[in-house]
N, C-alpha and C positions, 0 to 999 in steps of 0.2 A: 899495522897490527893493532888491535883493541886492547884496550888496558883491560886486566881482569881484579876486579873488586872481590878482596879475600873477606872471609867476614869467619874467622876462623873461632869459635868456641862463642857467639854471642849469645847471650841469655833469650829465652826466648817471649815475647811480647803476648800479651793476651790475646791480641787481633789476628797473629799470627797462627794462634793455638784454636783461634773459631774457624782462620779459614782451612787449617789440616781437618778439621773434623768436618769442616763444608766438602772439602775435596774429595776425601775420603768417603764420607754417605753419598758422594757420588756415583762410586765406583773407581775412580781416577787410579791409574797404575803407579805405581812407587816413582818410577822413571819423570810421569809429568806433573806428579806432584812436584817432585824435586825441581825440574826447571822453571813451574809455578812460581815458587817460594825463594828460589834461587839459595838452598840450601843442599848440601850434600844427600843422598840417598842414605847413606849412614845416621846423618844428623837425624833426618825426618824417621827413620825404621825405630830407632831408639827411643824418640820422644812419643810416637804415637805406642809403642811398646810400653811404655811408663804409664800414658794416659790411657791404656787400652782403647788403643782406637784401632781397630782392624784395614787393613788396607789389602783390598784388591790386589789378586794376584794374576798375571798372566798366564794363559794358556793357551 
């Protein structure tokens, strides 16, 4: 079984915050953002919420 790496409530890093806005002017879906960044779907919906960053919706 694979250990799983919690990374629960960590601050978010600048590098991290250029590549949500890279992913995102992609068009990249909430879902492969998330396993992108290896950050919850919650985490990322909130933070680009905050920064107004629009993210791609499925349909």
């Amino acid at each position: 079984m694979t250990e799983r790496v919690e990374r629960h409530r960590q601050p978010w890093t600048h590098e991290e915050l250029e590549k949500l806005r890279l992913l995102a002017k992609k068009g990249m879906a909430l879902k492969a953002i998330s396993k992108a960044m290896t950050r919850s779907q919650e985490s990322i919906q909130d933070r680009a919420k905050l920064d107004g960053i629009g993210i791609a919706k499925l349909r």
